[in-house]
C-alpha positions as CSV (number, residue, x, y, z in Angstrom):
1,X,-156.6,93.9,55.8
2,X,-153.1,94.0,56.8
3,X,-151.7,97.6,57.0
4,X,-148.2,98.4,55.1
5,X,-145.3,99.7,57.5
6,X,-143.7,102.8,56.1
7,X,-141.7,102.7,53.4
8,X,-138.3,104.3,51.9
9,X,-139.9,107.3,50.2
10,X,-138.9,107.6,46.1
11,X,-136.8,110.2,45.8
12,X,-139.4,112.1,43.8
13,X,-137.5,112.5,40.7
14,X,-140.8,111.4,38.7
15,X,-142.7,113.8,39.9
16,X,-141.1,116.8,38.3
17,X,-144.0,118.0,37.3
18,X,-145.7,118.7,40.4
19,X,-144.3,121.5,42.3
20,X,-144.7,119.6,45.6
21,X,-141.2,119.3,46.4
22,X,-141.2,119.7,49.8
23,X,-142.1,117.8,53.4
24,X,-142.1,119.3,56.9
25,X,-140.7,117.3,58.9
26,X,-142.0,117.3,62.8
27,X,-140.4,115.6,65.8
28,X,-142.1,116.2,69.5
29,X,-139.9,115.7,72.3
30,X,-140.6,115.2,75.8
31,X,-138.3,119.0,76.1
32,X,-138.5,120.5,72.8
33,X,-140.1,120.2,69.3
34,X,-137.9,120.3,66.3
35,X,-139.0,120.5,62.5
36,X,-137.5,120.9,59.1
37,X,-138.1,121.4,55.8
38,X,-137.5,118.5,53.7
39,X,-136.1,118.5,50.1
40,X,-136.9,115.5,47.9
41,X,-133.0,114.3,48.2
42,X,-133.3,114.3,52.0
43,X,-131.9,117.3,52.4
44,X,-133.1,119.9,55.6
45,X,-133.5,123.5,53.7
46,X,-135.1,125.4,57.1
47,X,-134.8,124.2,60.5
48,X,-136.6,125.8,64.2
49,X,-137.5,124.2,67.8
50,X,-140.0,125.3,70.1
51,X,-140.6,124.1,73.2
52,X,-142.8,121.0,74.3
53,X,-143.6,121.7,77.3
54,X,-144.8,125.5,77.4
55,X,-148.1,125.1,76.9
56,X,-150.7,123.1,78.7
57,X,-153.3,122.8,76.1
58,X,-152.4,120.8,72.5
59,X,-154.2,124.0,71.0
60,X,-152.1,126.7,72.2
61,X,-148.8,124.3,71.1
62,X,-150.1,123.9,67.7
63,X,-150.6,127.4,67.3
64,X,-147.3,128.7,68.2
65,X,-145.7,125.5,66.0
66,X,-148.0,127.3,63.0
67,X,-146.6,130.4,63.7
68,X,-142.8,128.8,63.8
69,X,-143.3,127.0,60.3
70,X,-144.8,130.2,57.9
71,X,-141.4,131.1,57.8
72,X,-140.2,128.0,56.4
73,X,-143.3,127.5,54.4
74,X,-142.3,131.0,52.7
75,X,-138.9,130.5,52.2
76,X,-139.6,127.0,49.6
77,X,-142.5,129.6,48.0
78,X,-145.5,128.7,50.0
79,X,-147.9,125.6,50.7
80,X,-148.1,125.3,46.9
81,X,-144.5,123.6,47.0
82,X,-144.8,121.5,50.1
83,X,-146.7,117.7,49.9
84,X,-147.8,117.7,53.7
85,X,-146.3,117.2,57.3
86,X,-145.0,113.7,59.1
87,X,-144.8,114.0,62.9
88,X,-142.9,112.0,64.9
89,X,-144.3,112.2,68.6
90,X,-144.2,110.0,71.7
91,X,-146.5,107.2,72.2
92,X,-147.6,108.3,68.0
93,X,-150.1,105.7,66.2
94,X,-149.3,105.5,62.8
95,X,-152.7,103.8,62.3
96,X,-155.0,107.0,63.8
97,X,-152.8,109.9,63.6
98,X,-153.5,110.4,67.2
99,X,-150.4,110.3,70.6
100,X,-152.3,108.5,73.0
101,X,-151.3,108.4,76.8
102,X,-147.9,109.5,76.2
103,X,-146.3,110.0,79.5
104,X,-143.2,112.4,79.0
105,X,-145.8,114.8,77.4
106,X,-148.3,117.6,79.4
107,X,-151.1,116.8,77.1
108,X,-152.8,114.1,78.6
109,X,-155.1,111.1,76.9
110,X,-156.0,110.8,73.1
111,X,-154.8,114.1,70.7
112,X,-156.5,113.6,67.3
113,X,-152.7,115.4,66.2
114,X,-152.8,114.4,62.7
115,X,-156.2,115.9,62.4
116,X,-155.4,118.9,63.9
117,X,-152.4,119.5,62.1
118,X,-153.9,119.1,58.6
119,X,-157.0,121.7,59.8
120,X,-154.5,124.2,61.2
121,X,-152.1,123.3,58.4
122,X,-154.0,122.7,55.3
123,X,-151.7,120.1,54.2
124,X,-152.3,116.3,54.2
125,X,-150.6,114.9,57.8
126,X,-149.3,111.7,59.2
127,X,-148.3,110.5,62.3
128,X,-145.4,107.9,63.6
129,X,-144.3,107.2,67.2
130,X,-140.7,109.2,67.3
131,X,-138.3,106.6,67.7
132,X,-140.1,105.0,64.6
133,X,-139.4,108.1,62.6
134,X,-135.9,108.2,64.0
135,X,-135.1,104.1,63.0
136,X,-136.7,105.4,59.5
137,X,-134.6,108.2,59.1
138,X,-131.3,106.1,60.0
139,X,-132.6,103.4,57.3
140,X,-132.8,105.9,54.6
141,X,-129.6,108.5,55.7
142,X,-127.5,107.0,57.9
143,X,-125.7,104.2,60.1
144,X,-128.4,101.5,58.7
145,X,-128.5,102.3,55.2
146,X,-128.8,99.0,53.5
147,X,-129.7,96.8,57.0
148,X,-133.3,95.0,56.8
149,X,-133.0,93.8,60.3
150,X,-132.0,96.6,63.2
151,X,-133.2,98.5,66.1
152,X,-133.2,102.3,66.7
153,X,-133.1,102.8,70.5
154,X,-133.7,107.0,71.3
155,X,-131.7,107.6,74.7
156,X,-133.4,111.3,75.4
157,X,-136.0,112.9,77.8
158,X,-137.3,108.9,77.7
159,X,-136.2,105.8,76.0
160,X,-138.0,105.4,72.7
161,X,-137.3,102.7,70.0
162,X,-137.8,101.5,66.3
163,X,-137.7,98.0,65.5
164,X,-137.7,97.3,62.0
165,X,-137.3,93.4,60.7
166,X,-137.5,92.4,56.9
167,X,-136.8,95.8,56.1
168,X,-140.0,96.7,57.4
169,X,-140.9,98.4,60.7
170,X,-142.9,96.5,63.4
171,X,-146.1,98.3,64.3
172,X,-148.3,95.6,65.6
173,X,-152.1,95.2,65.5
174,X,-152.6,98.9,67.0
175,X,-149.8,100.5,65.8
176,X,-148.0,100.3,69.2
177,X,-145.7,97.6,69.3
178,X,-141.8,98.4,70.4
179,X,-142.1,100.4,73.6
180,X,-138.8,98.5,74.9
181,X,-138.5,101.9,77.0
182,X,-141.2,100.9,79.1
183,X,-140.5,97.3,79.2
184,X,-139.5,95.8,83.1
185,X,-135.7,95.2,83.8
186,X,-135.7,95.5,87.5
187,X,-138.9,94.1,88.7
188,X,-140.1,96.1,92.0
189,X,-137.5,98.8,90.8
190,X,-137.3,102.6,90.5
191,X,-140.5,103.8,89.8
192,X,-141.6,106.1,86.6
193,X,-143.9,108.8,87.9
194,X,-145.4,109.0,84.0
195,X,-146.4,105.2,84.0
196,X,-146.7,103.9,87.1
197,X,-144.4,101.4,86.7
198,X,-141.7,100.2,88.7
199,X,-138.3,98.7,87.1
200,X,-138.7,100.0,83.4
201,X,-135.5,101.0,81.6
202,X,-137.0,104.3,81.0
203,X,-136.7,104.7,84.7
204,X,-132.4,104.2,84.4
205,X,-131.7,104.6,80.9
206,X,-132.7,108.0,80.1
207,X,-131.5,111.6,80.9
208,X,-133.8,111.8,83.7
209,X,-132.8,108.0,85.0
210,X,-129.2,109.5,84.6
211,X,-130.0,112.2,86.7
212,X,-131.7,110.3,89.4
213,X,-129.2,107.7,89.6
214,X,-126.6,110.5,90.2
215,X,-128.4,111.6,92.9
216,X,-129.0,108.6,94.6
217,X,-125.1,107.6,94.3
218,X,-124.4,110.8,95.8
219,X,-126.9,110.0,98.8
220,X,-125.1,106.8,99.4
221,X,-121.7,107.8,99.9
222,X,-122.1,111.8,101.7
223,X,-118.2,111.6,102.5
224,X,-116.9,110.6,98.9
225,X,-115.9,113.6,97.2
226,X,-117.8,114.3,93.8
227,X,-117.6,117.5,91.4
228,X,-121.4,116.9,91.2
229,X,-122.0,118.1,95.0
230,X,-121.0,122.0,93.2
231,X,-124.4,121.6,92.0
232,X,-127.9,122.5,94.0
233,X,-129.4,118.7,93.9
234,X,-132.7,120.6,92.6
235,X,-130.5,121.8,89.6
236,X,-128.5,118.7,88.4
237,X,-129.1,117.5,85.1
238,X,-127.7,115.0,83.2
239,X,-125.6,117.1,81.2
240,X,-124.0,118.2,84.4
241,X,-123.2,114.3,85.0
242,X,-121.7,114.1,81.6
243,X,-119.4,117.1,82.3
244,X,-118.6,116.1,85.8
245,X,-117.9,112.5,83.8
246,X,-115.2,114.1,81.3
247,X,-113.2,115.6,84.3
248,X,-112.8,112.5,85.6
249,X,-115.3,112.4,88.8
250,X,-115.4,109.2,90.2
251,X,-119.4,109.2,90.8
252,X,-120.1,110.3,87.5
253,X,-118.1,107.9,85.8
254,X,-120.0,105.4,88.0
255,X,-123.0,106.7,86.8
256,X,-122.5,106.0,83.4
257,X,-121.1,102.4,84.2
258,X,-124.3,101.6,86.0
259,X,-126.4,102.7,83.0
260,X,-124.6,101.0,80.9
261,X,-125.1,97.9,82.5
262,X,-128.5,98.7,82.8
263,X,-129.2,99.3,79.3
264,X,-126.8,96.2,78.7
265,X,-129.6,93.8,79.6
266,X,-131.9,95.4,78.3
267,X,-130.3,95.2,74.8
268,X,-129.6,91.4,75.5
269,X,-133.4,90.7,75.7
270,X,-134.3,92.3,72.4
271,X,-131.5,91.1,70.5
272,X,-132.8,87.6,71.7
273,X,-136.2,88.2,70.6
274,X,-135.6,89.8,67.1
275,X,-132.1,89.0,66.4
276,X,-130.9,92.2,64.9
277,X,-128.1,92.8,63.0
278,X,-127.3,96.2,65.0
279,X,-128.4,98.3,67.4
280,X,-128.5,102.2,67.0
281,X,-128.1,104.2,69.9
282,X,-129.3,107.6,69.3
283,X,-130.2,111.1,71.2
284,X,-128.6,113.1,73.8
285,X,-127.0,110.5,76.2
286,X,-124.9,108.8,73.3
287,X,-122.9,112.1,73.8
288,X,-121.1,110.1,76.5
289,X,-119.4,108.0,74.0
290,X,-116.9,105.4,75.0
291,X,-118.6,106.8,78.8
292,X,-121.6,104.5,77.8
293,X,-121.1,102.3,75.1
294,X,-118.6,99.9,76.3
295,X,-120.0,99.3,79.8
296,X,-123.2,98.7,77.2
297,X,-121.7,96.4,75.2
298,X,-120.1,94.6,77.8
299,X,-123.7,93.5,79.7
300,X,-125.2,93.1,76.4
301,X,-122.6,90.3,75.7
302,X,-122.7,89.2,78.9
303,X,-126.3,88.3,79.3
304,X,-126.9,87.0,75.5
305,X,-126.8,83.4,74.8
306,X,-123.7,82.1,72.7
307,X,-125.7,81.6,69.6
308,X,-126.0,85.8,69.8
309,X,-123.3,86.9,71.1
310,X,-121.2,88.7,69.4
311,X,-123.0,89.0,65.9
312,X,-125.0,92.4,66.8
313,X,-123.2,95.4,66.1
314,X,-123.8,98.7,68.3
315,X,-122.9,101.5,67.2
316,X,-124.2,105.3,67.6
317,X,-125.8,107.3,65.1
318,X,-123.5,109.1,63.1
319,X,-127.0,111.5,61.8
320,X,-126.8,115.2,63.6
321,X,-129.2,114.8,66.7
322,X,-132.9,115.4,65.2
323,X,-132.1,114.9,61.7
324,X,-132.9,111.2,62.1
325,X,-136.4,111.8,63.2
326,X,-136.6,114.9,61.2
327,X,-136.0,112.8,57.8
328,X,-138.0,109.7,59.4
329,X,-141.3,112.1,60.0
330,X,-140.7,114.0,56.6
331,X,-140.7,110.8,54.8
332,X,-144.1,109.5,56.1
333,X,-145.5,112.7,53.4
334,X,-144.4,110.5,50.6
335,X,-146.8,107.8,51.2
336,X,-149.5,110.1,51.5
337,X,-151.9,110.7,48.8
338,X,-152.1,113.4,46.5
């Protein structure tokens, strides 16, 4: 039996009588973990982070994300009020409620998540990779309100992504289909310590590609003068890069103009299979702005065919950072059962 892709929750108004109000929202980072509690307008009442990568063990995590939420399960008036959790999480299957062999994450193999949320929890749970949460979120809040046929692309810790076509998202036979991320776009290329791989847009296109690109521009011109040589190479970051960028540093600037490209033809090869109307860029790199999106948009047009090119919009998120995933998690709750 075919499963059903998520859906644009209700907005709950006919179930005034129940006092189940309320989703938690979940996304997992490769860094940090955010959550919120969800209204039935979409509106965040309580938010909180912890961190991803403090503990070693899925056990430990889950216990200190417990502890984070009884304060926002008190303040809507206990579990009574709240319908269950939706958790967005790397390399999520929607189909199992398990992460399997996600590589930005220190919990390695199959986590049962969902399971062990809704024993920890005692509220109903489901489960969506992240960057499907975030594309659901923007459906339902934000720059693709209204568009059937988009792609979310999540440009953070990794590159994550959402396809969704006929106003449905694509999930594929095992729940894990759109991992453009990991997809090859320099074969024999840099290589991703968390796959394996060599070449995959992950490997250029994320904060840590940033990074490593700035270093490795820096390595091939010593003598060229560069506000990013302040920094101890063990410390730069690619919020460094974007600082150094907006002062005007040559290298930096350079930085952003190879990812761009990068990410460019990248973007041309899925608009060619899906043929979107837009692209959202979303997540911490889109911080860059004009920095990224133009170089973007110029190899994006560049490498499409004349029949695509320039019908795709590509635009950034206009949702806070989070909130997309936040509201894409939270409304996986309304398609659970009572």
């Amino acid at each position: 039996m075919q499963k059903t892709a998520i859906k644009r929750p209700k907005t709950n108004m006919e179930k005034k009588g129940s006092r189940k109000d309320y989703a938690i929202g979940i996304d997992i980072g490769g860094t940090n973990t955010v959550f919120g509690m969800v209204d039935h307008r979409g509106e965040i009442r309580y938010r909180g982070a912890i961190s991803s990568r403090k503990h070693d063990d899925i056990v430990s995590y889950i216990d200190e994300l417990y502890e984070a939420l009884t304060p926002a399960i008190e303040h809507v008036g206990g579990h009574s009020n709240i319908r269950g959790i939706g958790v967005g999480a790397p390399n999520g299957n929607y189909y199992n409620g398990t992460i399997e062999y996600a590589p930005n994450l220190k919990w390695q193999g199959i986590i049962p998540l969902a399971d062990m949320m809704q024993k920890k929890f005692d509220l109903p749970t489901a489960l969506t990779n992240d960057a499907n949460a975030a594309a659901v979120g923007e459906m339902q809040y934000g720059v693709a309100v209204g568009l059937k046929d988009f792609i979310m692309i999540t440009l953070g810790t990794g590159v994550g992504s959402g396809i969704v076509a006929n106003g449905q998202l694509i999930y594929g036979h095992d729940g894990f289909a759109g991992e453009l991320g990991h997809t090859i776009i320099i074969p024999g290329g840099r290589f991703h310590p968390g796959t394996g791989a060599h070449g995959s847009l992950e490997a250029y296109a994320s904060a840590t590609g940033v990074t490593r690109t700035a270093l490795e521009f820096l390595d091939k011109d010593p003598n060229q003068p560069s506000l990013l040589r302040d920094y101890p190479r063990e410390d730069l970051d690619s919020r460094m890069v974007f600082d150094c960028a907006m002062k005007g540093d040559a290298i930096a600037n350079e930085v952003y103009r190879y990812t761009g490209e990068i990410l460019g033809m990248s973007l041309a090869n899925f608009v060619m299979f899906s043929s979107p109307e837009a692209i959202v860029l979303f997540g911490g790199l889109t911080k860059a702005g004009d920095l990224l999106l133009k170089p973007t948009k110029a190899s994006m047009e560049k490498n499409l065919l004349p029949i695509f090119q320039n019908k795709v919009k590509l635009v950034f998120s206009e949702l806070k950072e989070a909130d997309a995933a936040i509201l894409g998690a939270s409304a996986l709750v309304w398609e659970l059962k009572k």
